[in-house]
Backbone as JSON, one array per atom type, in Angstrom:
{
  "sequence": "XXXXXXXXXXXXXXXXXXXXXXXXXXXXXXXXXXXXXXXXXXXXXXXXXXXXXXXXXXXXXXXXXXXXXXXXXXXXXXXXXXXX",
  "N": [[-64.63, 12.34, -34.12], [-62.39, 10.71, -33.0], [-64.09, 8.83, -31.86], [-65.51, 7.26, -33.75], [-63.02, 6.71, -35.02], [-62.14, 4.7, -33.32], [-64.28, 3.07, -32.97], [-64.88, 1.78, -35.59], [-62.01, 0.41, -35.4], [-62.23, -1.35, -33.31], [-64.44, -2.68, -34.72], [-63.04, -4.15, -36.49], [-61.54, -5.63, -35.16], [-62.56, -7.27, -33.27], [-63.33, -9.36, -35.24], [-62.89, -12.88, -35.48], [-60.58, -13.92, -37.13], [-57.99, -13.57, -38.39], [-57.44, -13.48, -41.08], [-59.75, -12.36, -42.08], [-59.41, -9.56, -41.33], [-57.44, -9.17, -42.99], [-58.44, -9.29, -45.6], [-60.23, -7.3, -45.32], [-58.71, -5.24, -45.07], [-57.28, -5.32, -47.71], [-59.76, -4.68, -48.77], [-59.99, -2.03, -48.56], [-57.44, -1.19, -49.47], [-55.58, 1.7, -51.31], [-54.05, 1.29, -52.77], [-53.55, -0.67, -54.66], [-53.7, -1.54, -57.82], [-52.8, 0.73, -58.92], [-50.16, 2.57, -60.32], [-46.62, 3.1, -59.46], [-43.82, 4.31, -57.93], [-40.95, 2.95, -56.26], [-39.33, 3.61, -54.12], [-36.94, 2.23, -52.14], [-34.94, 2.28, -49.55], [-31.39, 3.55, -50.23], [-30.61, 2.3, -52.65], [-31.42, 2.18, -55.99], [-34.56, 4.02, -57.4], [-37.41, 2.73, -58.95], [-39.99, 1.42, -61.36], [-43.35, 0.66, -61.07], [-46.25, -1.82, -60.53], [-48.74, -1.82, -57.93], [-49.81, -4.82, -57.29], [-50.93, -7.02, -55.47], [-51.6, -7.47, -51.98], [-50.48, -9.79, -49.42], [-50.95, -13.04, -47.31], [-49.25, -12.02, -44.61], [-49.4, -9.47, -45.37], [-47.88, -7.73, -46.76], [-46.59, -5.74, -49.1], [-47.35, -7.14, -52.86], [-45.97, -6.24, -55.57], [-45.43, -5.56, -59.62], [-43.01, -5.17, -61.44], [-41.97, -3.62, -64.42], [-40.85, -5.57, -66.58], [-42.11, -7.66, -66.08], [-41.47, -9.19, -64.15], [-42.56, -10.14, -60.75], [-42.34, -8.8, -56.89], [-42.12, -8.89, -53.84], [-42.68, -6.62, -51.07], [-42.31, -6.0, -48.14], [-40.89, -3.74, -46.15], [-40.74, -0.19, -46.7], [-40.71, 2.79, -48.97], [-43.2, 4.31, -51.31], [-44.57, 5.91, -53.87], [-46.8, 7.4, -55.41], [-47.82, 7.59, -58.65], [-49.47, 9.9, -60.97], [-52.0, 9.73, -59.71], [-55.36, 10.34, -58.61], [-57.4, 11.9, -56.55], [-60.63, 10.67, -55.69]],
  "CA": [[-63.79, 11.63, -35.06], [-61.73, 9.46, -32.31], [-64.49, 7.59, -31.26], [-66.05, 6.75, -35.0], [-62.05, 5.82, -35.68], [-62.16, 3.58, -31.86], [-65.23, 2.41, -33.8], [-63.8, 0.61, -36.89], [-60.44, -0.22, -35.18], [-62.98, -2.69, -32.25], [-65.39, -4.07, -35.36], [-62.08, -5.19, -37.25], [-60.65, -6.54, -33.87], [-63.62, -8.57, -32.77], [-63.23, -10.38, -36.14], [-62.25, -13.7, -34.92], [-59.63, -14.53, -37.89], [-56.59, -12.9, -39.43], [-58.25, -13.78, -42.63], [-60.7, -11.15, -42.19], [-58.93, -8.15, -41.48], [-56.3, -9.05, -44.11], [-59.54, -9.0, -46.53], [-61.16, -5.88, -45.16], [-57.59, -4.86, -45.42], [-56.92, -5.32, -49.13], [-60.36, -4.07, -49.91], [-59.59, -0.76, -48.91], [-56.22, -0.81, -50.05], [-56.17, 2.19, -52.51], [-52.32, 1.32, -53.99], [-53.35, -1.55, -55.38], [-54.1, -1.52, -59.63], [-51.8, 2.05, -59.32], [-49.18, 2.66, -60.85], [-46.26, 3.46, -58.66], [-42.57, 4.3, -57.81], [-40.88, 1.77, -55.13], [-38.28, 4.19, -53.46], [-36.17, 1.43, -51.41], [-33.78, 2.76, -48.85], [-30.09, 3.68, -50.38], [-30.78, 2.11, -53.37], [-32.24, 3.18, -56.94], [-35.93, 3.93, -57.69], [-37.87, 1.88, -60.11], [-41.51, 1.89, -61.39], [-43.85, -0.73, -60.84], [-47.34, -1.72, -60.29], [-48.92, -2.36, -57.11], [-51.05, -5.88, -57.71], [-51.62, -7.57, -54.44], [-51.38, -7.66, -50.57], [-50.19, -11.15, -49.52], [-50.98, -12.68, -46.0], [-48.47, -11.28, -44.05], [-49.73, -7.86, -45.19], [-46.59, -7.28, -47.74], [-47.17, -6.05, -51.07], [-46.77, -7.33, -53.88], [-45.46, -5.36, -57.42], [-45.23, -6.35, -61.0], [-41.67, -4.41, -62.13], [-42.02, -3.3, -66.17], [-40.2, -6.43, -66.99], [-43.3, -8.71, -65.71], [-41.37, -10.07, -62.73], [-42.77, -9.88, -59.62], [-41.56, -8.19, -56.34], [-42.79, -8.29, -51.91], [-42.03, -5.66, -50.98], [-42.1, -5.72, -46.69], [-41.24, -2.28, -45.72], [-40.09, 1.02, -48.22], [-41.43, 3.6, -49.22], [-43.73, 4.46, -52.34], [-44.76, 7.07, -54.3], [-47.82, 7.21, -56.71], [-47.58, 8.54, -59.97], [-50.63, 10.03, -61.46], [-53.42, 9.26, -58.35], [-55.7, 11.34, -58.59], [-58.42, 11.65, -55.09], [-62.12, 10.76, -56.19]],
  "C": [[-63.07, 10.47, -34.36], [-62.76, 8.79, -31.79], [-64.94, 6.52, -32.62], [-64.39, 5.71, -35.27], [-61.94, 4.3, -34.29], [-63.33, 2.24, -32.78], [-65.03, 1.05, -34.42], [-62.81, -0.25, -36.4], [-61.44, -1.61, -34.22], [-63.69, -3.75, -33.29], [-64.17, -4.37, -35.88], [-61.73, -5.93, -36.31], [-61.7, -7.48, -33.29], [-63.82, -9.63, -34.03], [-62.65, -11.8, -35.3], [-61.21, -14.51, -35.78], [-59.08, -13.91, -38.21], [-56.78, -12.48, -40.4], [-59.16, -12.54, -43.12], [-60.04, -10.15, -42.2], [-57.9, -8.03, -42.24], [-57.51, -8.74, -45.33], [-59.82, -7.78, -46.54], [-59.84, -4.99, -45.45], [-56.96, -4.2, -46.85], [-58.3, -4.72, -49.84], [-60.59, -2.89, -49.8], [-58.16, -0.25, -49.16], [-55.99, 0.48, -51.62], [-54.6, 2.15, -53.38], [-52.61, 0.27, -54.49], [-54.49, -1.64, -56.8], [-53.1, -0.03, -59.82], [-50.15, 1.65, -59.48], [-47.95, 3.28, -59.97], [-44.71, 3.49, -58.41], [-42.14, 3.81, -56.27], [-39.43, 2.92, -54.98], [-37.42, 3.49, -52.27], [-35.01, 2.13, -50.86], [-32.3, 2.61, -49.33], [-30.22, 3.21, -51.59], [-31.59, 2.75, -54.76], [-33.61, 3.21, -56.81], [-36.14, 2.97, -58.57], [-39.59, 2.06, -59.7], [-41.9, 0.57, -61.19], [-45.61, -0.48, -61.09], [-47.45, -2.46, -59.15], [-50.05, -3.53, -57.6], [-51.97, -6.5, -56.81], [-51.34, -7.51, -52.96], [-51.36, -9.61, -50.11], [-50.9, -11.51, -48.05], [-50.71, -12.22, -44.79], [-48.81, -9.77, -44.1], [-48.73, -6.91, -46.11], [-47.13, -6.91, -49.14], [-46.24, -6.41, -52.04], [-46.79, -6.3, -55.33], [-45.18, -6.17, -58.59], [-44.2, -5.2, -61.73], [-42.41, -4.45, -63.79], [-41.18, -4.75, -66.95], [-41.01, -7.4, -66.66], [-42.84, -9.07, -64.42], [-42.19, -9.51, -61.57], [-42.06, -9.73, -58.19], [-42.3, -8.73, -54.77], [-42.26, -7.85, -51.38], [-42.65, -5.59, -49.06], [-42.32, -4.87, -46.1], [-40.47, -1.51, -46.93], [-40.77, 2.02, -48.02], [-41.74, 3.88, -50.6], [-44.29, 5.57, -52.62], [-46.0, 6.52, -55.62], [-47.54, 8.06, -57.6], [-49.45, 8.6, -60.16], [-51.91, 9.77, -60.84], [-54.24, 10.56, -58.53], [-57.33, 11.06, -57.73], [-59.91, 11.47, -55.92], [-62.98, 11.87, -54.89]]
}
């Protein structure tokens, strides 16, 4: 198992752009189209949707009110995920 994961971690790193492993990044991202609770340190909860990964690597949310959110660091919670 640690060499298969050594594996993956060298072909993303011999990419020679940012670009790429922010791609390969977002297309196994599995929080993004889910539905999801944004648990922010000391502060209230709120629901959201996860929509996109930006370049930085931040995600972005679409709050129940349409606005949009980038969210840095936190912690999240899925509602309703259910493993294929």
């Amino acid at each position: 198992l640690a060499a298969a994961v050594l594996r993956e971690v060298f072909a993303i790193a011999a990419k020679p752009r940012a670009e790429d492993f922010m791609e390969e990044y977002r297309s196994r991202c599995f929080l993004l189209g889910q539905e999801i609770t944004v648990l922010p340190g000391g502060k209230e909860s709120y629901e959201a949707k996860a929509i996109a990964i930006d370049d930085s690597g931040a995600l972005i949310v679409e709050m129940n009110d349409g606005k949009t959110q980038t969210l840095n660091s936190g912690e999240v919670s899925i509602r309703g995920f259910a493993a294929d």
